[in-house]
C-alpha positions in Angstrom: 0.0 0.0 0.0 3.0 2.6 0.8 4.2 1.6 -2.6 1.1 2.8 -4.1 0.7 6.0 -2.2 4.2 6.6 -2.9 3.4 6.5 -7.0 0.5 8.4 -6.4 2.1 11.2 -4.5 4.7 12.1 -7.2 2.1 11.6 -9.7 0.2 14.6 -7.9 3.5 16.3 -8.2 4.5 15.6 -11.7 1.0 17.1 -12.2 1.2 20.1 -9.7 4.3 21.2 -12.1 2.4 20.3 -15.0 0.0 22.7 -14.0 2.5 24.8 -13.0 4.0 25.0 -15.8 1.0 25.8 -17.9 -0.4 28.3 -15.5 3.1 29.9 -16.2 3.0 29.6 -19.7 -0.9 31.2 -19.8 0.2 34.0 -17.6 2.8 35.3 -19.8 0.7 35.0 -23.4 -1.5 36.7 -21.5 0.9 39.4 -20.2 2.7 39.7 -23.7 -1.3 40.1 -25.4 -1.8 43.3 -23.1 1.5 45.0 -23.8 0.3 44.3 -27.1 -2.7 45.9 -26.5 -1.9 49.2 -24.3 1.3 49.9 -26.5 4.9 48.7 -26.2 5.1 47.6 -29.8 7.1 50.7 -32.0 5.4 52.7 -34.1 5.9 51.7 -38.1 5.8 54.5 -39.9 5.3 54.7 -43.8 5.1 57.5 -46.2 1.4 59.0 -45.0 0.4 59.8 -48.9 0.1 56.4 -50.4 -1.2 54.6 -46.9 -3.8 57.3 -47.3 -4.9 56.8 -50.6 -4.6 52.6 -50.1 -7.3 53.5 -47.3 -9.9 53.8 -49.6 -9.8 50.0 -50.7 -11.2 49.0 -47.9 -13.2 52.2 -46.4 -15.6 54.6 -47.6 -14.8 57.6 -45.7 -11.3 58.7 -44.9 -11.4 61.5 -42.4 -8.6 63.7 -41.0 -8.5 65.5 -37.7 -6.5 68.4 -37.9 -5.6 71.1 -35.5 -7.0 74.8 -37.0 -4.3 76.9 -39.1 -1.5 74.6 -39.1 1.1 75.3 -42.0 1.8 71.9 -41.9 -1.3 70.3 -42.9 -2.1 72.6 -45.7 0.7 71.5 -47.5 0.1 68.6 -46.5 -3.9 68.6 -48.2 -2.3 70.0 -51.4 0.4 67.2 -51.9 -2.2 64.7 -51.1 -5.3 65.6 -53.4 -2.6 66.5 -56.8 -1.2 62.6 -56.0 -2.0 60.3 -59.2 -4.4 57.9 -58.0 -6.3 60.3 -55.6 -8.7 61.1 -57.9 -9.2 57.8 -59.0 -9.9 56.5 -54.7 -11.9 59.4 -53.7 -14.9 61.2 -55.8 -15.6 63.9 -53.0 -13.6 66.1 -50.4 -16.0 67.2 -47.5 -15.1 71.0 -45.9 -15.8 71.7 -42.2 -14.8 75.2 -43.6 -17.6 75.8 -46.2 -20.9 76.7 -45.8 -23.2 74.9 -47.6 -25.4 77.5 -48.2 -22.8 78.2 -50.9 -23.1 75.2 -52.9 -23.8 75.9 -55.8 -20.9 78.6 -55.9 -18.3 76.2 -55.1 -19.8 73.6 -57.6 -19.5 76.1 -60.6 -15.6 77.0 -59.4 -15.3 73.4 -59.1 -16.2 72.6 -62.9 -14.4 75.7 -63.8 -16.2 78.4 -64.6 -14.9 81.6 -63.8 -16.1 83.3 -59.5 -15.1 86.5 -58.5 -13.3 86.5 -55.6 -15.8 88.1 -53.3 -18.1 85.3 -54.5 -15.9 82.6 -53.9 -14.4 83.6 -50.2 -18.3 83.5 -48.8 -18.0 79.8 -48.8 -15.0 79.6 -46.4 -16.2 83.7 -44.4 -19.8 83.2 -44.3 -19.6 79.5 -42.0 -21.2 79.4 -38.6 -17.8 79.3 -36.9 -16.8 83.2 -37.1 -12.9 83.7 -38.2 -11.9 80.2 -38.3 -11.4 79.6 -41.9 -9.7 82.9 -42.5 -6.1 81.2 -42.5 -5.0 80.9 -46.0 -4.7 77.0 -45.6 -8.5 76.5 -46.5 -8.7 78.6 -49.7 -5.0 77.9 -50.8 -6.9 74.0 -50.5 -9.9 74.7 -52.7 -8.1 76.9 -54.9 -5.7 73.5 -55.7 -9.0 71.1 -56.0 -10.1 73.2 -59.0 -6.6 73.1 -60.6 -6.7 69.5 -60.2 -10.2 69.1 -61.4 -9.1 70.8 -64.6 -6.8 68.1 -65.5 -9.7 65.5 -65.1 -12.4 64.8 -67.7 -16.0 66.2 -66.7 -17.1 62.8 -65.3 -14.1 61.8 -63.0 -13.8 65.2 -61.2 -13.9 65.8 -57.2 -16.9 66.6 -55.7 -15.9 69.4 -53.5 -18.9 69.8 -50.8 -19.3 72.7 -47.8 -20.1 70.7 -44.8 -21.3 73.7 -42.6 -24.8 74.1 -41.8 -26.6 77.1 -44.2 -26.3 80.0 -41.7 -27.4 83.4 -43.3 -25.6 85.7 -41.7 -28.2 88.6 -43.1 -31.1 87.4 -40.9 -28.7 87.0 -37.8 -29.3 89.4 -35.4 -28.2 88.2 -32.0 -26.5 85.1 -30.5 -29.8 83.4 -30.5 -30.3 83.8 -33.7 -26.6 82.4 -34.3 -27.6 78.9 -31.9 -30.8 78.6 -34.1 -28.6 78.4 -37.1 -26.6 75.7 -36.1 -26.9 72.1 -36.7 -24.2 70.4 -35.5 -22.5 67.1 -36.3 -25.8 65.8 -37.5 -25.8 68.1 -40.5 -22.0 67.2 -41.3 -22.9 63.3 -41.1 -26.4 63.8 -42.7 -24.4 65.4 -45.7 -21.8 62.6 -46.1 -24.9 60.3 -46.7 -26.9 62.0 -48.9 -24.2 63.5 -51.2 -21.8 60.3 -51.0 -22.7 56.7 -49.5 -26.4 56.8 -51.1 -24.3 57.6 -54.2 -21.6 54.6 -53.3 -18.9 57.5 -53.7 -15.8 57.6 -51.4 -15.3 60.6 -49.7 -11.9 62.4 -47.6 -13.0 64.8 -44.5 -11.3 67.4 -43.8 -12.5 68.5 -40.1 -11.0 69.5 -36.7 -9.7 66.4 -34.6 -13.2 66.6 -32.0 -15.3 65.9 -34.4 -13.9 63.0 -36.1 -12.8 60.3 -33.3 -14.2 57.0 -32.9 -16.6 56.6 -30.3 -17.8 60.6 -30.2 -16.4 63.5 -29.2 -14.1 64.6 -26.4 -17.3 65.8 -24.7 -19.0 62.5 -24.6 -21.1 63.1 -27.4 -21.3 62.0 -30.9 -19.2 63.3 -33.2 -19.5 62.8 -37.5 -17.5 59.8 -37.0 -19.6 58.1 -34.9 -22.9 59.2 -36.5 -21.8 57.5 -39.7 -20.3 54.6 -37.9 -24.1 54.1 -36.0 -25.7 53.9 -39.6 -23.2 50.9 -40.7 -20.9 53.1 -42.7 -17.4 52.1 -41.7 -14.5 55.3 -41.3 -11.0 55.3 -41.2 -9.4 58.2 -38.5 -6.1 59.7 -39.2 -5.1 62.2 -36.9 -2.8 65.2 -37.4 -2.6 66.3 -34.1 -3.1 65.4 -30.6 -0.2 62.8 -29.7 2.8 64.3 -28.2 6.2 64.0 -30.5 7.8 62.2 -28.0 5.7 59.4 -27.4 7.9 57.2 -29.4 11.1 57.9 -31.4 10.4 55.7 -34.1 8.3 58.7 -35.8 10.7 60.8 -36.3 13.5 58.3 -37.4 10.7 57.3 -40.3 9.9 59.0 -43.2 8.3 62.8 -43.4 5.3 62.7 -43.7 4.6 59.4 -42.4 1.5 57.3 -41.2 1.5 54.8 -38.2 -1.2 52.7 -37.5 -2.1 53.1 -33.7 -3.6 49.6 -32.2 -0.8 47.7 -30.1 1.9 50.7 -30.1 3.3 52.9 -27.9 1.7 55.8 -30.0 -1.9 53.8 -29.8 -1.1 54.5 -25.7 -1.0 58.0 -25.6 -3.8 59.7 -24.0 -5.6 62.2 -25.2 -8.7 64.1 -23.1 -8.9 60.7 -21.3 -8.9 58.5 -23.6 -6.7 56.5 -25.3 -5.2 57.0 -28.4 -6.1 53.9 -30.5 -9.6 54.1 -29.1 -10.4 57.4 -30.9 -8.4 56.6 -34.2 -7.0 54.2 -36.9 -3.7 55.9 -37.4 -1.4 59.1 -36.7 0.5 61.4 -39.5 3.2 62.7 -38.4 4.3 66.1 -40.6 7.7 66.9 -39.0 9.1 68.2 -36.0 7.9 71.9 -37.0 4.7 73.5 -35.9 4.2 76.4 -37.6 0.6 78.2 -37.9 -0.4 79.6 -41.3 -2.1 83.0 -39.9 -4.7 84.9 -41.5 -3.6 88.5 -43.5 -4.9 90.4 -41.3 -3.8 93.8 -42.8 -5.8 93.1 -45.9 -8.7 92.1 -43.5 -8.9 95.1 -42.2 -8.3 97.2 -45.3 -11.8 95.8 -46.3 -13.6 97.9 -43.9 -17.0 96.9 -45.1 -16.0 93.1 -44.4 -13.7 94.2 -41.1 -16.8 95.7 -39.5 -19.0 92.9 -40.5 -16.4 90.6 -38.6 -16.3 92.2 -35.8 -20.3 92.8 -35.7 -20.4 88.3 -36.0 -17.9 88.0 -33.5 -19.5 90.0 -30.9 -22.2 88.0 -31.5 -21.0 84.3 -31.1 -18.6 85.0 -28.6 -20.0 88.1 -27.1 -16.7 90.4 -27.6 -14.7 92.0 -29.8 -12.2 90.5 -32.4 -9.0 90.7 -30.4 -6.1 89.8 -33.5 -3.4 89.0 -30.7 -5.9 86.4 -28.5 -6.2 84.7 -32.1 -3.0 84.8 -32.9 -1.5 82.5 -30.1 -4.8 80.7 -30.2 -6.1 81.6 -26.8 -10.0 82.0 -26.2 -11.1 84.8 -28.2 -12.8 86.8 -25.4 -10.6 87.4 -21.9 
């Protein structure tokens, strides 16, 4: 009988370390699978351009989140929509800085006939967001979409579409006038659906980084992204801005300007409002260690005094105080 018990008892150890063993084995796949997921893997950078355009194989809508003014990303915009081959992914480019109420302005520029320039800048001036647009980024941007549409027969050009809400500044009188015209991210995504996915186009957005994440906004609200993404219509989220340059040197030892997908890096870690990088987007484009912002001229703004004084009349009444050049300037809130 002690010869038995004795077999069974380093049988129960043999399997103890078995167990062991595996428990051990589990532990660490397990550990190595959630470095994985919260971001010790590099970043992989690759030129940002031709990932950007490969997008569209596999995704509708490719949207951009940008930070306001920067230099950086306008050139950016212009070396990516003259690309061979962007024309043939994507058959519309969606504005945060156009008011739609200008449609059919933008759509004759578009197709080339001839706008006076006082026509033309109400798509970009006349928005609901007072002064935004009025760095040279956004017209330098639909100035090059017509040049490139030129070079494109009549039936392959870019649909260039305002994605503000309609806002008539002529009937706005006061700030509640200015709240009744807006209409939000709705309008944005309702716009994308009408004028491109019922359509089975593809479409780039161009739009500030809070309205573009996966998940909603910063404010725990949906966003364009999200609206589209409730209605089945799958996005892919490059952001411009929003992860600090340091989080992982591999960027800047890749090429300029490059993109890195985010899920299981170190980039995909960073936070950003409290959340986590690779929650709110697909990928990050990095455009060089420079951050420079592309101001507006505002000599020549003010030399228009009709337009200066209309400026100053909107501001006062969406922000409730005058237009203060310097507050802009180093992007601080535009009333004290």
């Amino acid at each position: 009988m002690k010869g038995f018990a004795s077999r069974d008892n380093r049988s129960m150890v043999r399997s103890r370390r078995r167990l062991g063993y595996l428990l051990l084995v589990c532990t660490v796949v397990l550990q190595l699978g959630m470095k994985a997921r919260f971001g010790n893997g590099p970043a992989r950078p690759v030129p940002a351009i031709p990932a950007l355009v490969r997008a569209f194989d596999k995704y509708p809508v490719v949207a951009l989140g940008e930070d306001h003014w920067s230099r950086q990303a306008g050139e950016f915009y212009l070396t990516l929509v003259r690309t061979p081959g962007f024309a043939d992914q994507a058959n519309a480019v969606v504005l945060e800085c156009g008011n739609s109420l200008y449609q059919p302005v933008l759509d004759r520029y578009m197709n080339g006939e001839e706008v006076a320039p006082q026509g033309l800048s109400q798509v970009w001036r006349n928005t609901t967001k007072v002064a935004s647009w009025e760095s040279p980024i956004y017209e330098n941007l639909i100035r090059e979409l017509r040049e490139v549409n030129l070079k494109l027969p009549a039936s392959h050009r870019i649909r260039v579409l305002a994605g503000d809400a309609p806002i008539d500044w002529s009937r706005v009188k006061n700030h509640s006038d200015w709240e009744s015209a807006l209409q939000g991210e709705e309008f944005f995504a309702s716009l994308v659906e009408r004028e491109v996915l019922a359509k089975h186009h593809k479409a780039l957005l161009i739009m500030g980084v809070n309205h573009v994440t996966h998940g909603g906004n910063w404010f725990g609200r949906a966003d364009v992204t999200s609206l589209l993404e409730k209605h089945k219509h799958p996005v892919y989220v490059a952001l411009l801005w929003g992860i600090p340059g340091n989080t992982d040197p591999a960027v800047k030892a890749g090429p300029v300007p490059s993109l890195s997908d985010l899920d299981g890096t170190r980039l995909g870690s960073a936070r950003i409002s409290g959340r986590q990088a690779d929650d709110l987007a697909d990928a990050y484009i990095y455009l060089g260690r420079s951050e420079q912002i592309a101001l507006p001229d505002w000599a020549a703004l003010q030399g228009d005094k009709a337009y200066w004084a209309e400026l100053q009349r909107r501001h006062q009444i969406q922000f409730g105080c005058a237009l203060d050049i310097n507050r802009w300037n180093h992007r601080e809130k535009p009333c004290p």
